[in-house]
C-alpha positions as CSV (number, residue, x, y, z in Angstrom):
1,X,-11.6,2.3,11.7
2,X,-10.4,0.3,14.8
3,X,-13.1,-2.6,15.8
4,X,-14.0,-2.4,19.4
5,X,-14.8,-6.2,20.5
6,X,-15.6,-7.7,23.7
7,X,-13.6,-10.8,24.9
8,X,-16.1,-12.7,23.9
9,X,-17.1,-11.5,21.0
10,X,-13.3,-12.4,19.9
11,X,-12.9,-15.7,21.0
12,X,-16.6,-16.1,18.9
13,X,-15.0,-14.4,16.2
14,X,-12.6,-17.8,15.9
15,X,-15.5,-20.6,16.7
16,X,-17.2,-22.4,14.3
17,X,-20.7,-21.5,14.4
18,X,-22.3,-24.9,14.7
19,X,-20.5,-26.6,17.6
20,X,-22.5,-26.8,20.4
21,X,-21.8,-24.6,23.9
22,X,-21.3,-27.6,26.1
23,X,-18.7,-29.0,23.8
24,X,-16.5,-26.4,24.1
25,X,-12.8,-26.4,25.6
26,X,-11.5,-24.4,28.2
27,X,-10.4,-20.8,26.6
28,X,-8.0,-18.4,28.5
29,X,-7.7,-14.6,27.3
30,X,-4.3,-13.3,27.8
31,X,-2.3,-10.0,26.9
32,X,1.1,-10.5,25.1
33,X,2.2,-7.9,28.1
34,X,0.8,-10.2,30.9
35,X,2.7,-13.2,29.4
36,X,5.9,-11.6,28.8
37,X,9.4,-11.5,31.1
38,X,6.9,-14.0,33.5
39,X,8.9,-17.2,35.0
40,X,9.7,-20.4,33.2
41,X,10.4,-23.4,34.5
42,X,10.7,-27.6,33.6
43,X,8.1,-29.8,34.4
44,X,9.0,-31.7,37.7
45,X,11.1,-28.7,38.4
46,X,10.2,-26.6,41.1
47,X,12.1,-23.3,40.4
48,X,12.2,-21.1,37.2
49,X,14.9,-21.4,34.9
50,X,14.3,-18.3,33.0
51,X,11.8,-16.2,31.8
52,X,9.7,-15.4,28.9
53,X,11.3,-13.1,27.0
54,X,9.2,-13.4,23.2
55,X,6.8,-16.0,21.2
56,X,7.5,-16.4,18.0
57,X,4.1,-17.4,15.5
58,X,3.5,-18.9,12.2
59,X,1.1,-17.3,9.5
60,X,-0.1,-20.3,7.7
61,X,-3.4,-19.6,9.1
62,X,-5.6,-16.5,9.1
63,X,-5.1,-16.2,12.8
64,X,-1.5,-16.9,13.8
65,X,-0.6,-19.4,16.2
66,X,2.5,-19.4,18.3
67,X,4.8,-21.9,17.2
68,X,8.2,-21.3,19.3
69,X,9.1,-19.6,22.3
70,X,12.2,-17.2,23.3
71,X,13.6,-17.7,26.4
72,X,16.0,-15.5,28.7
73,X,17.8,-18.3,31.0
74,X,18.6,-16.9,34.6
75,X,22.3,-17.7,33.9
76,X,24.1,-17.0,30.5
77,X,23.8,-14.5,28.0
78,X,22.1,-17.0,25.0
79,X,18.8,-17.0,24.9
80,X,17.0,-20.6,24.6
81,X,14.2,-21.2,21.4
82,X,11.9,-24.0,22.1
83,X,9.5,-25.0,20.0
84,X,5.8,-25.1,21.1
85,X,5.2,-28.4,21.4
86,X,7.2,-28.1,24.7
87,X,5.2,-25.9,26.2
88,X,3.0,-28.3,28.8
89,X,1.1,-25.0,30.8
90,X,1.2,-21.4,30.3
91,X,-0.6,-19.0,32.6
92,X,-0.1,-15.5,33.5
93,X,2.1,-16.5,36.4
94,X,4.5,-19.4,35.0
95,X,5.2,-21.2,31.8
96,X,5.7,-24.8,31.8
97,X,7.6,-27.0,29.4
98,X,8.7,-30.3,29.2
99,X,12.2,-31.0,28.0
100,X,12.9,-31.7,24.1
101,X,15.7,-31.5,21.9
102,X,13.7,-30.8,18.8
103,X,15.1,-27.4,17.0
104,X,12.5,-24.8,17.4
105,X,11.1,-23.6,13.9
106,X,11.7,-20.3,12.1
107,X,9.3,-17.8,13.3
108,X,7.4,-15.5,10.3
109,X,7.3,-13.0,13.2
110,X,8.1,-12.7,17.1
111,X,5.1,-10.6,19.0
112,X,7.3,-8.4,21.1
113,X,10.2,-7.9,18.3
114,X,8.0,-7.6,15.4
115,X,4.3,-6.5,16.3
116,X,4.2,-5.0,20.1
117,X,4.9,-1.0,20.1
118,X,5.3,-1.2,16.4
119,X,3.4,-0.6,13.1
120,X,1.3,-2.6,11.7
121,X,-1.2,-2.3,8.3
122,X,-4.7,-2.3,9.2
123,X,-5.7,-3.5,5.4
124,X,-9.4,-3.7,6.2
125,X,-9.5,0.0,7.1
126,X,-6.5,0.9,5.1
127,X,-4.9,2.1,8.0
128,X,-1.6,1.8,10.2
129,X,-1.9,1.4,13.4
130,X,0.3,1.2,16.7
131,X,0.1,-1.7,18.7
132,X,-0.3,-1.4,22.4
133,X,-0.8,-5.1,23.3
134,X,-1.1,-8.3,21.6
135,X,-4.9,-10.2,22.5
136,X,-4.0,-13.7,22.6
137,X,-6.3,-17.0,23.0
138,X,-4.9,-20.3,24.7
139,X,-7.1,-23.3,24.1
140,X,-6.1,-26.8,23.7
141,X,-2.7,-25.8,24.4
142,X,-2.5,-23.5,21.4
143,X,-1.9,-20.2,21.7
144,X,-3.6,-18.0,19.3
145,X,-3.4,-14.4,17.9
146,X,-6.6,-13.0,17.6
147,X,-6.3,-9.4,18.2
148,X,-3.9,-6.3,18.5
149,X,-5.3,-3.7,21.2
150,X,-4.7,-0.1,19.6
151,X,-6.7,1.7,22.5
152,X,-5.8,3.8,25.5
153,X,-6.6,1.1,27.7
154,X,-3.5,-1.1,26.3
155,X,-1.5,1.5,27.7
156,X,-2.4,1.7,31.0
157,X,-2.6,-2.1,31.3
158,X,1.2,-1.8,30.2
159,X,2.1,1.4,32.8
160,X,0.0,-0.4,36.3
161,X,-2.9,2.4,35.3
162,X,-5.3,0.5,34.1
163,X,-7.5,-0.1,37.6
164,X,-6.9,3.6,39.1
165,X,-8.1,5.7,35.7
166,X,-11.2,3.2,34.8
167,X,-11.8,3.7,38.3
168,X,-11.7,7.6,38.0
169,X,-13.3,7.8,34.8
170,X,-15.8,5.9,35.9
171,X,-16.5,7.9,39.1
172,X,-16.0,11.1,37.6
173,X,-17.3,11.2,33.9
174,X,-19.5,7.8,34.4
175,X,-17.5,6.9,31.4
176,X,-16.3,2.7,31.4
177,X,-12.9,2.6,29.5
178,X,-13.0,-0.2,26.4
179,X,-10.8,-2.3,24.5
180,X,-10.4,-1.3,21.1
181,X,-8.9,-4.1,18.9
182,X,-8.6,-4.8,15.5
183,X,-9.1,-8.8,14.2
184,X,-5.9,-10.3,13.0
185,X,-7.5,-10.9,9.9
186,X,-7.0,-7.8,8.5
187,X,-3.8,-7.1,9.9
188,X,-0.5,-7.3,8.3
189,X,2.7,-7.3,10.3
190,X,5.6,-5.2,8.7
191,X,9.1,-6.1,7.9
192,X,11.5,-6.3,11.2
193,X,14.3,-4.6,9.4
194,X,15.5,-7.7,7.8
195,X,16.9,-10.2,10.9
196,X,16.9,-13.6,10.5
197,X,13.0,-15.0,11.1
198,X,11.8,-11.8,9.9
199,X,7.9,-11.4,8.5
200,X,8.2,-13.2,4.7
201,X,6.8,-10.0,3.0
202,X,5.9,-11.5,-0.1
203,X,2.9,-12.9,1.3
204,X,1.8,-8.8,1.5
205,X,1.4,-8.3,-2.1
206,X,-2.1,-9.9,-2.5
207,X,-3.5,-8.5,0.4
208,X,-2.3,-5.0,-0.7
209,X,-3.2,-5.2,-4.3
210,X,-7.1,-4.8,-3.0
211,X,-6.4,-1.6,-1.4
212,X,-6.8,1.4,-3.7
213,X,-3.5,3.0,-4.9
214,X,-4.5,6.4,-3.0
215,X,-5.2,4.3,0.2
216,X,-2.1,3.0,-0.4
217,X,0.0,6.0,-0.6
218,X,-1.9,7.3,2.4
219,X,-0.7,4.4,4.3
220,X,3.1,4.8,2.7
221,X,3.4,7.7,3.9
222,X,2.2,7.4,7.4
223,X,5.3,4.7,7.8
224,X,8.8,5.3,9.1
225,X,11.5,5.3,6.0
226,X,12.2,1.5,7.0
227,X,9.1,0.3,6.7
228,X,7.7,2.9,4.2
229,X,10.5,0.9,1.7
230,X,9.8,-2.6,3.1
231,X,6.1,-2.4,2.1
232,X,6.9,-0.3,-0.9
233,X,9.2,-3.5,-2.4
234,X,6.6,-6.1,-1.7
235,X,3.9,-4.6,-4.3
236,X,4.1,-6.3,-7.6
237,X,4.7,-3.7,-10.1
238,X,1.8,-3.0,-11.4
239,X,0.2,-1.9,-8.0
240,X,3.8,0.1,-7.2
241,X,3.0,2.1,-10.2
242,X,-0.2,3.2,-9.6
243,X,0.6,4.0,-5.8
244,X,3.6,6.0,-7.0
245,X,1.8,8.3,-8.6
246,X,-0.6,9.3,-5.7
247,X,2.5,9.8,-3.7
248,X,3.9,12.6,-2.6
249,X,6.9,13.8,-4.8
250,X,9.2,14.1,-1.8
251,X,8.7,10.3,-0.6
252,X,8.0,9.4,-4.5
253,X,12.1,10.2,-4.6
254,X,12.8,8.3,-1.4
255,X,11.1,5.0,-2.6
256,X,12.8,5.5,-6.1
257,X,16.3,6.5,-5.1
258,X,16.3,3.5,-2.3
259,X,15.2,0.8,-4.7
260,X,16.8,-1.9,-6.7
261,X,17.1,-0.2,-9.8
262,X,16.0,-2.9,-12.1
263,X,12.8,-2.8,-10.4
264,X,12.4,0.8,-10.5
265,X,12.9,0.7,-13.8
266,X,10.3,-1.9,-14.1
267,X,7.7,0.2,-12.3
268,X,8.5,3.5,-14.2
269,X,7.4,1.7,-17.9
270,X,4.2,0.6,-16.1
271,X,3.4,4.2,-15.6
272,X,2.1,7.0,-17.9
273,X,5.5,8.9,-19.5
274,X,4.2,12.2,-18.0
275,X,4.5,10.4,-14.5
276,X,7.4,8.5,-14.8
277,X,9.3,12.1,-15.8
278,X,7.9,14.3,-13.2
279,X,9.3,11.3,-10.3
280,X,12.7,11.1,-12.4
281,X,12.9,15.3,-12.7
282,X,14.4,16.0,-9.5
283,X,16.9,12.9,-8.8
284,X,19.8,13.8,-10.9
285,X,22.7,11.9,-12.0
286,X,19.9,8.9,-10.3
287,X,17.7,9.5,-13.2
288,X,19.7,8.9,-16.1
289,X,20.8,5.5,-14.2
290,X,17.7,4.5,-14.5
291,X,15.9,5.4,-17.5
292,X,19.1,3.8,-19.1
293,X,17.4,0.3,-17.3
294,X,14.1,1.1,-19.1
295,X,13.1,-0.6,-22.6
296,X,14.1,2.0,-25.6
297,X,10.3,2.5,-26.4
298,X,9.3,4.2,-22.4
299,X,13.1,5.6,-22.4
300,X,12.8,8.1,-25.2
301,X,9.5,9.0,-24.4
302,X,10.7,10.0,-20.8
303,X,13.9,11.6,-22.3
304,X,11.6,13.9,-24.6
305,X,9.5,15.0,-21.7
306,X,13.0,15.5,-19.4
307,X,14.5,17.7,-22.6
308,X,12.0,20.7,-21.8
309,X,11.3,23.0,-19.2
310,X,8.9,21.4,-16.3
311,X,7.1,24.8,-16.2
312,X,6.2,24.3,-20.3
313,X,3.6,21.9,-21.7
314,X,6.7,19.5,-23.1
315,X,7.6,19.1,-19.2
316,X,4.0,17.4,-18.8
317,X,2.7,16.3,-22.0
318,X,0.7,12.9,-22.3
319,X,1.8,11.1,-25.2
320,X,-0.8,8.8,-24.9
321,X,-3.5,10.9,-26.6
322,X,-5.8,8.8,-28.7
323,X,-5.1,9.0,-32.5
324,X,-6.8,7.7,-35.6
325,X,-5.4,8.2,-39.5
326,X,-7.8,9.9,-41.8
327,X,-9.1,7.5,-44.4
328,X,-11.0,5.4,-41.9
329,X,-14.1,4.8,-40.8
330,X,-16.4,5.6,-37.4
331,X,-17.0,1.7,-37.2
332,X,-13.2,0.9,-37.2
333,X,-12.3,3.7,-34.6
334,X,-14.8,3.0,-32.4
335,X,-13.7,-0.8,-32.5
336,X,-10.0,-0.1,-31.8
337,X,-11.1,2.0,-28.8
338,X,-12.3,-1.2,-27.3
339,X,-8.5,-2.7,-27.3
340,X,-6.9,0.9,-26.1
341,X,-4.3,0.1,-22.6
342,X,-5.3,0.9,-19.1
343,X,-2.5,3.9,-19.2
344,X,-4.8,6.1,-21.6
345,X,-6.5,8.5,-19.3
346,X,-8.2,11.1,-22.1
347,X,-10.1,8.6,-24.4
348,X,-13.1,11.0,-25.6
349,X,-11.1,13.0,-27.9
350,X,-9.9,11.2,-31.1
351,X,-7.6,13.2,-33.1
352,X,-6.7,12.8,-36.6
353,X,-3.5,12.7,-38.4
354,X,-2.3,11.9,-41.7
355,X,0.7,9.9,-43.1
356,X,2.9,12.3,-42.2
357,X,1.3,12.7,-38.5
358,X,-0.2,16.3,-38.8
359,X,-3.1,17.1,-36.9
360,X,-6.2,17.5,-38.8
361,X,-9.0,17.5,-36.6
362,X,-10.3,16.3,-33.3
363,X,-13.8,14.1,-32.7
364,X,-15.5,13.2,-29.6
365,X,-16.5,9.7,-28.7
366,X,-20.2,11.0,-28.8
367,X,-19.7,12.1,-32.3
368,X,-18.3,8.8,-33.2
369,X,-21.2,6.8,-31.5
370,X,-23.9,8.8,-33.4
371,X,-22.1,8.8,-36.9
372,X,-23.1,6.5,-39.2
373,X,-20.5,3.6,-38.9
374,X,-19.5,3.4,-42.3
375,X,-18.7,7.8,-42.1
376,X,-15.8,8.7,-42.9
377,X,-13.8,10.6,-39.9
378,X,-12.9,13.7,-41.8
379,X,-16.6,14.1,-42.6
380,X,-17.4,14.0,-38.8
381,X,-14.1,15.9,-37.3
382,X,-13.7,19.4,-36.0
383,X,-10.9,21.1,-37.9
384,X,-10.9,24.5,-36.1
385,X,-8.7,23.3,-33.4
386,X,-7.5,24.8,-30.4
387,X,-3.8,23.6,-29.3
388,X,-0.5,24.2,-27.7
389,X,3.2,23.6,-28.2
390,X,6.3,21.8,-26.3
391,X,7.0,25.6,-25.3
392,X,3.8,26.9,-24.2
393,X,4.0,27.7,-20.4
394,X,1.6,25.8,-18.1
395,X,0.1,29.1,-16.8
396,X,-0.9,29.9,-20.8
397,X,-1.9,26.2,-21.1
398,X,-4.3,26.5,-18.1
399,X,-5.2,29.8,-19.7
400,X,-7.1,28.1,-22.4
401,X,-8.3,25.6,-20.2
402,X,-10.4,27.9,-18.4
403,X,-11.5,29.0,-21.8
404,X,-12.9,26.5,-23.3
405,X,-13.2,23.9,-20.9
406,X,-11.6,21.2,-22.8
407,X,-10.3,18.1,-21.0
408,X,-7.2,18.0,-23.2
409,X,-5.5,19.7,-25.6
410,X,-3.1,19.0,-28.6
411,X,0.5,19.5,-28.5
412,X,1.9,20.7,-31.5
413,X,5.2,20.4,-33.1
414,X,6.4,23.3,-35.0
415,X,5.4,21.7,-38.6
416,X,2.0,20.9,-37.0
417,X,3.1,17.0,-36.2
418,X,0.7,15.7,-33.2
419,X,3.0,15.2,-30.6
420,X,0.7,14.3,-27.6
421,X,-1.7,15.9,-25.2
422,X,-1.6,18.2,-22.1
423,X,-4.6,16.7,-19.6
424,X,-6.0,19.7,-17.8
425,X,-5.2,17.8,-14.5
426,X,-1.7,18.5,-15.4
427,X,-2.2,22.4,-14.9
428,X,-5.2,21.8,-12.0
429,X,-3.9,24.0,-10.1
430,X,-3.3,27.0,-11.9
431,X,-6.4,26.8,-13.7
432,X,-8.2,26.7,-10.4
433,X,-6.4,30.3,-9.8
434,X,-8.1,30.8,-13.2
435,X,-11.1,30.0,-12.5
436,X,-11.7,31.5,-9.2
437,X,-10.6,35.0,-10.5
């Protein structure tokens, strides 16, 4: 949620706690709308030049600080960048700077351009937000972003309102309009549709890869198809996977159909098979593009789960169901469940095969923990076992669900060879018509 602040509470916000009240310099509090289009001019010059049409910032600090201006000359068409260190005054009437032939850095993001009336990520509250004004702290000749105002009261400031409705409000409700702002700590500007001096996304990832993969897709899909991608590209893999699948299938094919497809290719592995085929069902001629980028291993498994029907079990199977060979021992499955990989999501059923991978039984992780360690598993297994096949339709798989209230059941080739599980989050919603009847 937004953080309302006081002025003063934000300029405290940026103070070090120990230095001493008399001791400290003159602060200003401006709005990025108060400061912008107002006059320019040279020092020892007694008329504008120009006027001040952006500030540009740099983001090797927590809170930006401006480090260029962009200025809209009276006469001609090119706008004049200057860096900062020109700038001798600013106030909300004037800017003054001095005369220097120094280039003006690259800006990671220009306030008007970039941040005013746009998006940005709120990744504190895991939230976008729209800016409507920029709060900005000049001290020591350095300007500072400490805030983005996301309240009403930014607007009105911006339309000439502002005095006339705090005014009424305050006369007719005995209600006192307030800023709402949100620190620029947890704020993270988005991409500026790739111009020159555009935000360097790649310092997102890290900042994102706290935010849980749900939040995440929340927040992808409150974004415009620009900046949905933009932010969708500067995950690392890992954290694109899991946000991919909490992501609704329409903007799941969006993201994967505008991507490079190495990448996506990259990010498909990462996920469970079951996943990976239900965002490649529906992109056609796309699809095979891609799963022809992914290792042979991931590739076949996705091409087995493409090769049946989406409404059947084989459409959603898991083929990451945990397995153990009889012949061994509770001790040695128990100590191979400590190495199985993050993508298993049904590791309380064991099921045991033989050499030639038929299923002959099924044990719990309880039943392993209170078997003696040296027990056999086919002394310990259940071998009246309740399964499916490839062809079983979801609606009969949910079916048995509802029955016995398993959290997975085994998929069954036709010569009885384990081929995988069906989770019964795969058929959630039909068993929930199940249940309820």
């Amino acid at each position: 949620m937004p953080h309302p602040l006081t002025k003063t509470a934000a300029y405290t916000s940026l103070q070090v706690a120990s230095t001493p009240d008399a001791m400290l310099p003159p602060v200003v509090f401006y709005n990025l709308s108060s400061l912008l289009d107002q006059p320019v001019r040279y020092e020892n010059e007694p008329r504008p030049f120009g006027r001040l049409y952006d500030i540009g910032a740099s983001t090797q600090t927590s809170y930006p600080l401006s480090s260029c201006l962009d200025i809209a000359p009276h006469r001609g068409s090119s706008h004049l960048m200057v860096p900062w260190g020109s700038v001798k005054l600013m106030t909300r009437k004037e800017t003054v700077i001095t005369r220097n032939n120094d280039p003006a850095p690259t800006a990671d993001f220009w306030a008007r351009r970039d941040v005013l009336d746009d998006q940005v990520v709120d990744v504190s509250g895991a939230q976008v937000l729209r800016v409507n004004d920029v709060h900005l702290i000049y001290s020591e000749n350095k300007l500072i972003f400490g805030h983005v105002e996301v309240g009403l009261r930014g607007i009105l400031r911006r339309l000439r309102f502002e005095r006339p409705v705090a005014f009424l409000a305050q006369w007719l409700f005995d209600y006192t309009l307030k800023d709402s702002f949100v620190t620029w700590r947890h704020i993270q500007v988005l991409s500026p549709g790739g111009v020159p001096g555009g935000v360097r996304v790649a310092k997102m990832s890290d900042r994102l890869a706290d935010i849980h993969p749900a939040e995440l897709a929340d927040i992808l899909e409150q974004l415009g198809v620009k900046d949905r991608q933009v932010l969708f590209n500067s995950l690392s893999v890992a954290t694109a996977a899991d946000t991919l699948e909490e992501i609704n299938p329409e903007f799941q094919r969006t993201l994967v159909s505008h991507g490079e497809p190495g990448r996506v290719a990259d990010i498909l592995e990462e996920m469970p098979p079951d996943e990976a085929a239900d965002v490649l069902r529906d992109l056609g001629p796309d699809a095979q593009n891609l799963i022809n980028q992914m290792e042979d291993g991931a590739a076949a498994e996705v091409q087995t789960l493409l090769s049946h029907n989406e409404e059947t079990v084989g459409g959603d199977m898991d083929t990451n169901g945990v397995e153990a060979q009889t012949g061994q021992t509770a001790a040695s499955v128990l100590e191979r469940l400590r190495y199985l990989p993050d993508d298993v999501k049904v590791y309380n059923l064991i099921y045991i095969i033989d050499e030639h991978r038929r299923l002959k039984g099924v044990v719990s992780l309880r039943e392993l923990l209170r078997a003696d360690p040296g027990a056999g598993v086919e002394t310990i297994m259940n071998d009246i076992l309740v399964h499916v096949t490839p062809d079983t339709p979801l609606k009969d798989a949910a079916r048995e669900f509802a029955k016995f209230g398993f959290p997975a059941l085994p998929v069954l080739g036709a010569d009885g060879q384990f081929l995988g599980i069906i989770r019964y989050d795969s058929v959630l919603s039909l068993l929930a018509a199940f249940l309820k009847d």
